[in-house]
KOLROLO-312165 format. One record per residue (C-alpha): x, z negated, y; residue in three letters; residue number from 1. Coordinates in Angstrom, 3 decimals. Layout:
# residues N
<pt><x>X</x><z>Z</z><y>Y</y><zafi>ALA</zafi><fipa>NUM</fipa></pt>
...
***
This chain:
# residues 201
<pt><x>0.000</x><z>0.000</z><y>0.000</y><zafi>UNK</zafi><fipa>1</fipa></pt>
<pt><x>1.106</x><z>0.815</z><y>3.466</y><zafi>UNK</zafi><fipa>2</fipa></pt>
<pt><x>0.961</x><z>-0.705</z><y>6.910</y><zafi>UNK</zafi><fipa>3</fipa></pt>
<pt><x>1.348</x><z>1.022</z><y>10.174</y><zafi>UNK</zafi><fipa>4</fipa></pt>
<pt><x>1.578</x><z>-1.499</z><y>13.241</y><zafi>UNK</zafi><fipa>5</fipa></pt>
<pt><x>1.666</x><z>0.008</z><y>16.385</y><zafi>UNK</zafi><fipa>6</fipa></pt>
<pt><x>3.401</x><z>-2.088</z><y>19.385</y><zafi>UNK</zafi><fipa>7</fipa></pt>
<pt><x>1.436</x><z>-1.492</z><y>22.777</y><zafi>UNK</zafi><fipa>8</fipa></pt>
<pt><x>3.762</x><z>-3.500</z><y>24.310</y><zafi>UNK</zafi><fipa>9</fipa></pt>
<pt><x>4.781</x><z>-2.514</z><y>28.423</y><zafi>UNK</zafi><fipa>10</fipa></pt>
<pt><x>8.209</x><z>-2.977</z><y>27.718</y><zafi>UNK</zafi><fipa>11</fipa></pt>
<pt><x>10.180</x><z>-0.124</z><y>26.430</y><zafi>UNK</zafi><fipa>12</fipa></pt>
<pt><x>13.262</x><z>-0.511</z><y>23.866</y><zafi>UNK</zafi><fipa>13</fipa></pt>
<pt><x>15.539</x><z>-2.384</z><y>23.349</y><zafi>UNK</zafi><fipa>14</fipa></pt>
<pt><x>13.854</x><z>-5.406</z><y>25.958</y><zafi>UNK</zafi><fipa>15</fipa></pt>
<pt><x>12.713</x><z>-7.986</z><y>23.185</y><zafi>UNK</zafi><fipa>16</fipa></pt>
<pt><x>8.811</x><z>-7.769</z><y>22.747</y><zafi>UNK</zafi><fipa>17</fipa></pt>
<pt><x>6.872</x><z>-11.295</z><y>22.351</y><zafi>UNK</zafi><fipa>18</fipa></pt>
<pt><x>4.027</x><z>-9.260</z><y>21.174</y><zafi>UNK</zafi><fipa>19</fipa></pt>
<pt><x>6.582</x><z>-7.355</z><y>18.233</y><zafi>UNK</zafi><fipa>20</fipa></pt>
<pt><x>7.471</x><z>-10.799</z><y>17.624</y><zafi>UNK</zafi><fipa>21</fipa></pt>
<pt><x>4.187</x><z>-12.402</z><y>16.805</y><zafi>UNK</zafi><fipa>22</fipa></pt>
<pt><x>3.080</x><z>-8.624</z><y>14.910</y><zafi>UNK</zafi><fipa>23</fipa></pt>
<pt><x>6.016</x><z>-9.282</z><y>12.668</y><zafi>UNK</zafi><fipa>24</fipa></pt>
<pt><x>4.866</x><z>-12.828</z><y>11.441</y><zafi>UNK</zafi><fipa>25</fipa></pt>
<pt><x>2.095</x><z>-10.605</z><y>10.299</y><zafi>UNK</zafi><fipa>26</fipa></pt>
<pt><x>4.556</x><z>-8.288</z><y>8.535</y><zafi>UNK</zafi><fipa>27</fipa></pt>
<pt><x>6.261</x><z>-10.786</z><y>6.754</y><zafi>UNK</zafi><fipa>28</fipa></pt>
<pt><x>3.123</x><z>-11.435</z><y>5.357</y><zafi>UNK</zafi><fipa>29</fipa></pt>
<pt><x>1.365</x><z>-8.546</z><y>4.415</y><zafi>UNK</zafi><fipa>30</fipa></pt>
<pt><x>5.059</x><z>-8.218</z><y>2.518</y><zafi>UNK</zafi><fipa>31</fipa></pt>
<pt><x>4.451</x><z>-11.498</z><y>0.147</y><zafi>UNK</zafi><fipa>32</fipa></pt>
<pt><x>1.443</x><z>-8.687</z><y>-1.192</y><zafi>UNK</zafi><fipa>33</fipa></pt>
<pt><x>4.098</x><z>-5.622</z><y>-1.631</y><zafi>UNK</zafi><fipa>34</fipa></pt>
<pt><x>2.683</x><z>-3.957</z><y>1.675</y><zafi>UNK</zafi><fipa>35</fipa></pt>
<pt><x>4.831</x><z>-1.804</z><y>3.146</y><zafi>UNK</zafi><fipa>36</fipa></pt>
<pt><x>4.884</x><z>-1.922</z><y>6.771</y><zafi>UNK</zafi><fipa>37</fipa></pt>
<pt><x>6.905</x><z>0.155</z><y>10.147</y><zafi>UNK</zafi><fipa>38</fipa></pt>
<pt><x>5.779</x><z>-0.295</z><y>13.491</y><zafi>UNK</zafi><fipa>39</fipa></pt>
<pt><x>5.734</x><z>1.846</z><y>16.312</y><zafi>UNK</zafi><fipa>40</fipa></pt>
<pt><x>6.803</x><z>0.700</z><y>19.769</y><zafi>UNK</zafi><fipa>41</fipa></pt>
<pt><x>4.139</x><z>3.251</z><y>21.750</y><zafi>UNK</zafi><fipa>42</fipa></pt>
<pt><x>5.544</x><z>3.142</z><y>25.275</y><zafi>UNK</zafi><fipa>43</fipa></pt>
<pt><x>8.843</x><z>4.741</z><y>23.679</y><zafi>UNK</zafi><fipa>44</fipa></pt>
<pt><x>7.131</x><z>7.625</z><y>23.157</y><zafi>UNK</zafi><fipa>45</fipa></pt>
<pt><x>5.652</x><z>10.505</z><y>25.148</y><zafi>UNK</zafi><fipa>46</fipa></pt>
<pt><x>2.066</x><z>9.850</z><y>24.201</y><zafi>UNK</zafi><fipa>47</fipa></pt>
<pt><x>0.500</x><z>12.866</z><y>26.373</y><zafi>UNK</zafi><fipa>48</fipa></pt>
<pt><x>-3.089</x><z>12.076</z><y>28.177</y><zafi>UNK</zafi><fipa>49</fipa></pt>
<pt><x>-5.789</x><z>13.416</z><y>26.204</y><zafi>UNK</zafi><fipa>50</fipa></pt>
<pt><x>-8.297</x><z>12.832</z><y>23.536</y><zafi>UNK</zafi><fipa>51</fipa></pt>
<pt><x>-7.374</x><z>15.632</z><y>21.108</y><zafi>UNK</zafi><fipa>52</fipa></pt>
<pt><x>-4.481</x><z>14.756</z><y>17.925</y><zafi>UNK</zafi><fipa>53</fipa></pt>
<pt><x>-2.173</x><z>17.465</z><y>19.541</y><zafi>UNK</zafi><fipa>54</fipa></pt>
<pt><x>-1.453</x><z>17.843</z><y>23.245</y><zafi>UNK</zafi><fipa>55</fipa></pt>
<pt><x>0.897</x><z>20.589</z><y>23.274</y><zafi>UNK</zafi><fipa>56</fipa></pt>
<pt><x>4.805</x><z>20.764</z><y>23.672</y><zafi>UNK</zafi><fipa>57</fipa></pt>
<pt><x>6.590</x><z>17.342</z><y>24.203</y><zafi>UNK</zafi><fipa>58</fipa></pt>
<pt><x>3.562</x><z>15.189</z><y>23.169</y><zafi>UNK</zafi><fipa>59</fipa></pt>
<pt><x>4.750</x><z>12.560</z><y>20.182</y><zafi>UNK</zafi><fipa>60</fipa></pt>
<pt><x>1.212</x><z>11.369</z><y>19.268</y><zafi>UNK</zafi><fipa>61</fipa></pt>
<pt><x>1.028</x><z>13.994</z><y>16.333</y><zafi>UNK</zafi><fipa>62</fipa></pt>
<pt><x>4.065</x><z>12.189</z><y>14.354</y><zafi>UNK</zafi><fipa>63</fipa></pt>
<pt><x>1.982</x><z>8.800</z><y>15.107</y><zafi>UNK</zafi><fipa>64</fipa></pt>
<pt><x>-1.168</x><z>10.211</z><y>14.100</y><zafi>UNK</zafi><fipa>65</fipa></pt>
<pt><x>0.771</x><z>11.129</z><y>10.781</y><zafi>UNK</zafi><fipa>66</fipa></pt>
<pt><x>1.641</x><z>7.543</z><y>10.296</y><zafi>UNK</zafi><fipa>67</fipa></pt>
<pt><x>-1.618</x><z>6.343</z><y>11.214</y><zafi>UNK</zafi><fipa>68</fipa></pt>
<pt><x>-3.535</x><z>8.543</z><y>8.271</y><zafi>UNK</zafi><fipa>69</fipa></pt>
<pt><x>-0.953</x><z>7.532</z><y>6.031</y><zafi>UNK</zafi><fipa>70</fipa></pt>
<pt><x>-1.393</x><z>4.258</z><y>6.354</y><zafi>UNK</zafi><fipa>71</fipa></pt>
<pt><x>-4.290</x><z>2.000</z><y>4.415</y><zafi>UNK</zafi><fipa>72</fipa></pt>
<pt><x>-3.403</x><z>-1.191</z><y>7.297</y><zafi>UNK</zafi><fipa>73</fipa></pt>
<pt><x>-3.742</x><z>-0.081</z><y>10.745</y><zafi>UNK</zafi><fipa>74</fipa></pt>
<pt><x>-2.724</x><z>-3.279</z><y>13.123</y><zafi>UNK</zafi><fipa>75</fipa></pt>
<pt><x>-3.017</x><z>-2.369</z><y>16.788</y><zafi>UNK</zafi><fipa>76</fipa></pt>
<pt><x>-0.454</x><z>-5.203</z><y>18.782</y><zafi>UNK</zafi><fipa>77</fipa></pt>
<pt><x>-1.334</x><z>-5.614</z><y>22.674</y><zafi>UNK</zafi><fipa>78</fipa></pt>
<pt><x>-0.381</x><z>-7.874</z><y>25.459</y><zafi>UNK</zafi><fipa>79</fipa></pt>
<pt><x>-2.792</x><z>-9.703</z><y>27.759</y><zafi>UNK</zafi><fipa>80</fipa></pt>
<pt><x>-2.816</x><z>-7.944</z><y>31.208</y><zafi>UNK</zafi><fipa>81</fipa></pt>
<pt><x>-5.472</x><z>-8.889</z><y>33.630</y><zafi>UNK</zafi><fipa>82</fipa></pt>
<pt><x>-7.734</x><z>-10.343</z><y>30.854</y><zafi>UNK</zafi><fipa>83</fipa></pt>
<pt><x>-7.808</x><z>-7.178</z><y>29.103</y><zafi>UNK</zafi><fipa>84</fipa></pt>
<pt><x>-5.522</x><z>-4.730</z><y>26.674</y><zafi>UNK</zafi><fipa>85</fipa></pt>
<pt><x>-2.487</x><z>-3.103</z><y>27.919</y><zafi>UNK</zafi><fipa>86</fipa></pt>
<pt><x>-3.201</x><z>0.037</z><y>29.483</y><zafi>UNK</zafi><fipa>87</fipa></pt>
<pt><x>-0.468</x><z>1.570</z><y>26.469</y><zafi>UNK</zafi><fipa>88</fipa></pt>
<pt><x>-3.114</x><z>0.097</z><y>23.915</y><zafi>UNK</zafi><fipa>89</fipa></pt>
<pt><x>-5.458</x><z>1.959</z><y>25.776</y><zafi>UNK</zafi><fipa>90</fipa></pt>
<pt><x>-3.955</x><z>5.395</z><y>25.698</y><zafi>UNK</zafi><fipa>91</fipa></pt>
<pt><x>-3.382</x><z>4.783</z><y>21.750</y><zafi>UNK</zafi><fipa>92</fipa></pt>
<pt><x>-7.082</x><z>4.683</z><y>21.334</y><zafi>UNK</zafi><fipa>93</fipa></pt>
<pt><x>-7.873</x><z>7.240</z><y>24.048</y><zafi>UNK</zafi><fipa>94</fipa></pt>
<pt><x>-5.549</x><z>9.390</z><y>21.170</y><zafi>UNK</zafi><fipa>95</fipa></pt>
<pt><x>-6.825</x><z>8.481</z><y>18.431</y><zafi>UNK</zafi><fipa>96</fipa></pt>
<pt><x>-10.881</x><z>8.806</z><y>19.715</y><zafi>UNK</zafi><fipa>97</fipa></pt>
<pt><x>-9.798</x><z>12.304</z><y>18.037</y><zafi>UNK</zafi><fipa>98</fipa></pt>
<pt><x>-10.613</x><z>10.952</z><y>14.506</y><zafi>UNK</zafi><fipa>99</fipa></pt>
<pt><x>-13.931</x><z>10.966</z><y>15.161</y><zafi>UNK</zafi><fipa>100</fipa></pt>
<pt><x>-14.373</x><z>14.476</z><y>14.361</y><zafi>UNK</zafi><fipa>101</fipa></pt>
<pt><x>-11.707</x><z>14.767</z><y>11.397</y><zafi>UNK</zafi><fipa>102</fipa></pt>
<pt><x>-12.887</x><z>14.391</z><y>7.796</y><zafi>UNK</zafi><fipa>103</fipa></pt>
<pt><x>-11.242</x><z>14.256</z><y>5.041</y><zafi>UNK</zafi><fipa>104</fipa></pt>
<pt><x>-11.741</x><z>16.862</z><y>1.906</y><zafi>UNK</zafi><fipa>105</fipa></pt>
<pt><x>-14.795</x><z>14.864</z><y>0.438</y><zafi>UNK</zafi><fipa>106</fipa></pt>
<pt><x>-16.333</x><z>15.048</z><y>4.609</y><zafi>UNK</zafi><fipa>107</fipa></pt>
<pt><x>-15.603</x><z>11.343</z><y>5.083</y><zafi>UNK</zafi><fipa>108</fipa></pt>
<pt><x>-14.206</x><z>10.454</z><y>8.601</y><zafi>UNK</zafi><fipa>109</fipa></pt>
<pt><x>-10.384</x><z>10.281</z><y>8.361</y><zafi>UNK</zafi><fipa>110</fipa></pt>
<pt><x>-10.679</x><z>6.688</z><y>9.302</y><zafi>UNK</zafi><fipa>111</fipa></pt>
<pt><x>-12.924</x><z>5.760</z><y>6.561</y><zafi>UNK</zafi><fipa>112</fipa></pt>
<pt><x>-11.793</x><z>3.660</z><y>3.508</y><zafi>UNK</zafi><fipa>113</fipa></pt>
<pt><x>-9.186</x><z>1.518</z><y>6.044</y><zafi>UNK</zafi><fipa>114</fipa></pt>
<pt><x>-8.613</x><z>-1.466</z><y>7.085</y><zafi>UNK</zafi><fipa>115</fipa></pt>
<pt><x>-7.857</x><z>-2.593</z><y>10.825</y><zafi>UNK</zafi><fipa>116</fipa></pt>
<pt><x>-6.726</x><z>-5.648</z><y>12.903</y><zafi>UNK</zafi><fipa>117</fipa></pt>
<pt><x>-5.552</x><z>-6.895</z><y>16.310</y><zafi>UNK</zafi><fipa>118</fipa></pt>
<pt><x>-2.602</x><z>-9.048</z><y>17.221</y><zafi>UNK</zafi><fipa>119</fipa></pt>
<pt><x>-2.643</x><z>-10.427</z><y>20.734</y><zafi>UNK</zafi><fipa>120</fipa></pt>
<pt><x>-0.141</x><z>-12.435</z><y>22.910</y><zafi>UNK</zafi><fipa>121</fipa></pt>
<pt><x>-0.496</x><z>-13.580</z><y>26.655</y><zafi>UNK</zafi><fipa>122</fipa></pt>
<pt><x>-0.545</x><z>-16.597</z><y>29.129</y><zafi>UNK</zafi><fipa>123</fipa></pt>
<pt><x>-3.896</x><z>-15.918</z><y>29.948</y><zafi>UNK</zafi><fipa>124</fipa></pt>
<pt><x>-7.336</x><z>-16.700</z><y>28.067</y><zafi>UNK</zafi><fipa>125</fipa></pt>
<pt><x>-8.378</x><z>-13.089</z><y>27.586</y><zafi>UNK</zafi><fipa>126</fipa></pt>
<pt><x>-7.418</x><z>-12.802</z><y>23.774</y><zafi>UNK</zafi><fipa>127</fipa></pt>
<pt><x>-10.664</x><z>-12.850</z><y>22.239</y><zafi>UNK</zafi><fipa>128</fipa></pt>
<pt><x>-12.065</x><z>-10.108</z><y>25.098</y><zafi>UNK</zafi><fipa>129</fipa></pt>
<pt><x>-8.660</x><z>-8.162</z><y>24.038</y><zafi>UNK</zafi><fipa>130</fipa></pt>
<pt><x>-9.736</x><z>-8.069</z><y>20.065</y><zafi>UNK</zafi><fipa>131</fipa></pt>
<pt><x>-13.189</x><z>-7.498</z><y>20.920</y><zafi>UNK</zafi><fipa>132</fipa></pt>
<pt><x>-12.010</x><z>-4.475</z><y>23.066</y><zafi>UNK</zafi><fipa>133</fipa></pt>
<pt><x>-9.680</x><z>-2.932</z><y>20.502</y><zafi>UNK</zafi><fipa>134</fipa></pt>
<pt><x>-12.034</x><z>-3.735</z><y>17.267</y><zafi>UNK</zafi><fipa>135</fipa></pt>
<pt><x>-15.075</x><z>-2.320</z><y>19.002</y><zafi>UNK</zafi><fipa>136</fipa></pt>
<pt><x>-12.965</x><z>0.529</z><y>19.610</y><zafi>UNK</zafi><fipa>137</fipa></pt>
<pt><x>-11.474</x><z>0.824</z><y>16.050</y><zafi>UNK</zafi><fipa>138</fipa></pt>
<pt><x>-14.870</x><z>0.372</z><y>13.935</y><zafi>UNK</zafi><fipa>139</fipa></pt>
<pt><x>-16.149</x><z>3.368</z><y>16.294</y><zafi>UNK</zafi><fipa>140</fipa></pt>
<pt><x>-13.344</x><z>5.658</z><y>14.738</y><zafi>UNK</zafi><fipa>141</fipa></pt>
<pt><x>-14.411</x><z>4.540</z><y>11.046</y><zafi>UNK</zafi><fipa>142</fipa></pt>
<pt><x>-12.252</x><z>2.027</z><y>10.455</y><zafi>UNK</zafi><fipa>143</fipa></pt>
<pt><x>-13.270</x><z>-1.384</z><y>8.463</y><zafi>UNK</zafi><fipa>144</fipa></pt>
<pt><x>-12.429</x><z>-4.663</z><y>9.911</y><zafi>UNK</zafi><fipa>145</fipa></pt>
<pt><x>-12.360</x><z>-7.597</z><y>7.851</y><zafi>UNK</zafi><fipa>146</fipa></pt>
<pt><x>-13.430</x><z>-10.667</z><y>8.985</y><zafi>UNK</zafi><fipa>147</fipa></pt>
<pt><x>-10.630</x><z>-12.912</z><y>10.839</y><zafi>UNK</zafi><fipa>148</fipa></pt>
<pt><x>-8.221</x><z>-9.860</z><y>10.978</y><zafi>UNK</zafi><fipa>149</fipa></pt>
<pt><x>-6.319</x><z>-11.257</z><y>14.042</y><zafi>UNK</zafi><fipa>150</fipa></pt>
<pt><x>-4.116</x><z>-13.676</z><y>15.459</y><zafi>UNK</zafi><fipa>151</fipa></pt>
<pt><x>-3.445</x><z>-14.362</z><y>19.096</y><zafi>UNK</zafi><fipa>152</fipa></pt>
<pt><x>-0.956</x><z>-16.712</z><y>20.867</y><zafi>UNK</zafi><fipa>153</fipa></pt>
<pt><x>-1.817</x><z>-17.987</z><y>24.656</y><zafi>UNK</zafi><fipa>154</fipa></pt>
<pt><x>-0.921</x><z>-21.272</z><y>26.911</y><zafi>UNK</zafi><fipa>155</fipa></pt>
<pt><x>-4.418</x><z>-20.361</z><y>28.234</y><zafi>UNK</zafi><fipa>156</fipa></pt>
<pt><x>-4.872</x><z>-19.355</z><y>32.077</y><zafi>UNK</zafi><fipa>157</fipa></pt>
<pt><x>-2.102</x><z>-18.866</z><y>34.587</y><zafi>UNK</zafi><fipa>158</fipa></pt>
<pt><x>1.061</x><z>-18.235</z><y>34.463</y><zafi>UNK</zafi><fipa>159</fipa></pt>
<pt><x>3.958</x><z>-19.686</z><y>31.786</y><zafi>UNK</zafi><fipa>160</fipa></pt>
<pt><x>6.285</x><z>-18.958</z><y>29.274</y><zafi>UNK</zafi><fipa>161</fipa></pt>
<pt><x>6.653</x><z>-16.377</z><y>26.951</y><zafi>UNK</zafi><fipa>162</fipa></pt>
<pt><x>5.744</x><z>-16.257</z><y>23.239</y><zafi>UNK</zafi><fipa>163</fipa></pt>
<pt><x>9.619</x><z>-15.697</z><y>22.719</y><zafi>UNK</zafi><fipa>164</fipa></pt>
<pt><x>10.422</x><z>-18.919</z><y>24.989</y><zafi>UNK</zafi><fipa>165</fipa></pt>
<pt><x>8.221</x><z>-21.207</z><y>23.866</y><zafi>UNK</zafi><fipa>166</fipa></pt>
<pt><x>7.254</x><z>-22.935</z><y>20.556</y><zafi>UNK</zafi><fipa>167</fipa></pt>
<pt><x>4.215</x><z>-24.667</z><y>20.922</y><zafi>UNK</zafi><fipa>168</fipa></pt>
<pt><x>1.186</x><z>-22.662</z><y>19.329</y><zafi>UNK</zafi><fipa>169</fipa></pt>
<pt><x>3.432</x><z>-20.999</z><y>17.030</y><zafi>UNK</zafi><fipa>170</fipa></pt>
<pt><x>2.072</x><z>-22.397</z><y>13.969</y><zafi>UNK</zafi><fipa>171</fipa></pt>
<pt><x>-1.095</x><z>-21.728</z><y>14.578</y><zafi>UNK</zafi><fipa>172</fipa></pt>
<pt><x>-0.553</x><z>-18.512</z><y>15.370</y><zafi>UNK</zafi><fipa>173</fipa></pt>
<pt><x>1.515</x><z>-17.711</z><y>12.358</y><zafi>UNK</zafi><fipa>174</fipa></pt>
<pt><x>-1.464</x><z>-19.716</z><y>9.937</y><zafi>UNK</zafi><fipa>175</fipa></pt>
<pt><x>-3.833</x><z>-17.080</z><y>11.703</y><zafi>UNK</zafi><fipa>176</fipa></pt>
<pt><x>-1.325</x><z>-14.180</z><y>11.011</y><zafi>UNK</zafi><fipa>177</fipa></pt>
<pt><x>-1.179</x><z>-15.003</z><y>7.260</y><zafi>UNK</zafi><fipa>178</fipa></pt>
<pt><x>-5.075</x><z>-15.323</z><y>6.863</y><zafi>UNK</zafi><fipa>179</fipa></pt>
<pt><x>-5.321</x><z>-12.217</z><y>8.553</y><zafi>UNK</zafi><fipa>180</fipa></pt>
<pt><x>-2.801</x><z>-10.756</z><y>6.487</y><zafi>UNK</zafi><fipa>181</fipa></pt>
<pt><x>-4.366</x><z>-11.589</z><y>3.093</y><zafi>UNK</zafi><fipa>182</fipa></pt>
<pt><x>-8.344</x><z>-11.032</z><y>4.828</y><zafi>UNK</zafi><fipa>183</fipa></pt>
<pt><x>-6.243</x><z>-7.150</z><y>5.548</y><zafi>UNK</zafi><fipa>184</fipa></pt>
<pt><x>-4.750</x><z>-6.894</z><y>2.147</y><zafi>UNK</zafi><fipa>185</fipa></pt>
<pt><x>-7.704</x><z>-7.899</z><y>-0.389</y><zafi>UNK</zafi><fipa>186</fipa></pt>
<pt><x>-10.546</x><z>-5.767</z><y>1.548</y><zafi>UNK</zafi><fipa>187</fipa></pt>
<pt><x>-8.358</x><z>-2.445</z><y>1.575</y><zafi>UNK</zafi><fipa>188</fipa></pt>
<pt><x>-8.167</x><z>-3.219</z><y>-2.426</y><zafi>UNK</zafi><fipa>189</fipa></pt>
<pt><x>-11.821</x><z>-3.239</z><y>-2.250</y><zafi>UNK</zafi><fipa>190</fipa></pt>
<pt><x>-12.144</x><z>0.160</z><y>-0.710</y><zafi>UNK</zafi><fipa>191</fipa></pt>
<pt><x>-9.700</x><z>1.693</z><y>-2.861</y><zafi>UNK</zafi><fipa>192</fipa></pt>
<pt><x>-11.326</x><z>0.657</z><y>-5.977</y><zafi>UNK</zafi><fipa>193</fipa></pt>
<pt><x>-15.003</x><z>0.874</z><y>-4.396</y><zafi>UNK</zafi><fipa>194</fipa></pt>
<pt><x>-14.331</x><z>3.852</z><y>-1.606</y><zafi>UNK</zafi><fipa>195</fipa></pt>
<pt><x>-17.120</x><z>4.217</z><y>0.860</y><zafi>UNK</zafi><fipa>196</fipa></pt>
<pt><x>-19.046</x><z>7.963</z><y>1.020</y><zafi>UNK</zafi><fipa>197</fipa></pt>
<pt><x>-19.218</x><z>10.162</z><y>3.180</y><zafi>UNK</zafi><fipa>198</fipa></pt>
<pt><x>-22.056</x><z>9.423</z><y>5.574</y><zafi>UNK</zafi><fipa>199</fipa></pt>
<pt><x>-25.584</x><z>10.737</z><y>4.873</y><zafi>UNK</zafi><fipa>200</fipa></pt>
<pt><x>-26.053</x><z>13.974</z><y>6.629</y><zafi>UNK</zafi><fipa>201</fipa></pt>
***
């Protein structure tokens, strides 16, 4: 079983991302179930405006959307900015609203028969607004999203430290990461051994 998690971090490489950081407590565990997983660090990339798969010349979303469809564990990583997810989360699902009109060769959409979750980090107390955002988002596309599929880490409102510089919240955090993790892991078995249809025409 794969994993694709896809980093919607503002920073670009190589800064250190607090949001990688908490994503990869995920990783770890989705590993502990023989999950393979990459990630994707978005803002690295030219990810061309658009809602179509392929923007023309220059535009790296088709090599994403290739890991995306190859993937059974989508987990979309986003900072808190103003209460809401980054605006690089939101070109990644701008690109991928394009899946709503791919099938695959039995005419289910691309997206169906996968599993999806949200990690979140931030100083402010926007996290649940951020999953509900991206998940809202995500089950439009096709994808399924098992209950509890997130973690988040916040010092709630205001300003403070970092994810990266601080330690307090961590373990719950990480407890949340491994629940989501296994909640991730045991529903895409389910698909695969009980796939859902194509929709009724």
């Amino acid at each position: 079983m794969r994993a694709l998690v896809i980093n919607c971090t503002l920073k670009p490489s190589p800064q250190p991302s607090n949001t990688e950081a908490l994503a990869d407590v995920v990783v770890k565990a989705l590993d502990t179930y023989g999950v393979t997983s990459r990630t994707v660090r978005a803002v690295d990339l030219d990810l061309r405006p658009g809602v179509e798969s392929d923007m023309g010349e220059g535009d790296d979303w088709p090599s994403v959307r290739e890991k995306i469809v190859d993937a059974q564990i989508l987990i979309i990583a986003s900072p808190t900015w103003l209460g809401r997810p980054s605006s690089v989360a939101q070109r990644v699902l701008e690109r991928m609203d394009a899946m709503l009109g791919e099938t695959d060769e039995q005419d289910r959409p691309v997206a169906f028969n996968r599993v999806a979750g949200v990690v979140v980090t931030g100083n402010e107390d926007g996290a649940h607004h951020v999953i509900s955002e991206i998940n809202g988002a995500l089950v439009d596309i096709g994808y399924t999203i098992p209950g509890q599929s997130w973690t988040y880490w916040h010092l709630g409102p205001g300003p403070g430290p970092d994810y990266l510089d601080e330690a307090r919240g961590h373990d719950w955090s990480a407890s949340t990461a491994r629940a989501m993790a296994a909640n991730l892991v045991h529903t895409a078995r389910a698909l695969a051994a009980h796939p859902l249809p194509a929709p009724p025409s």
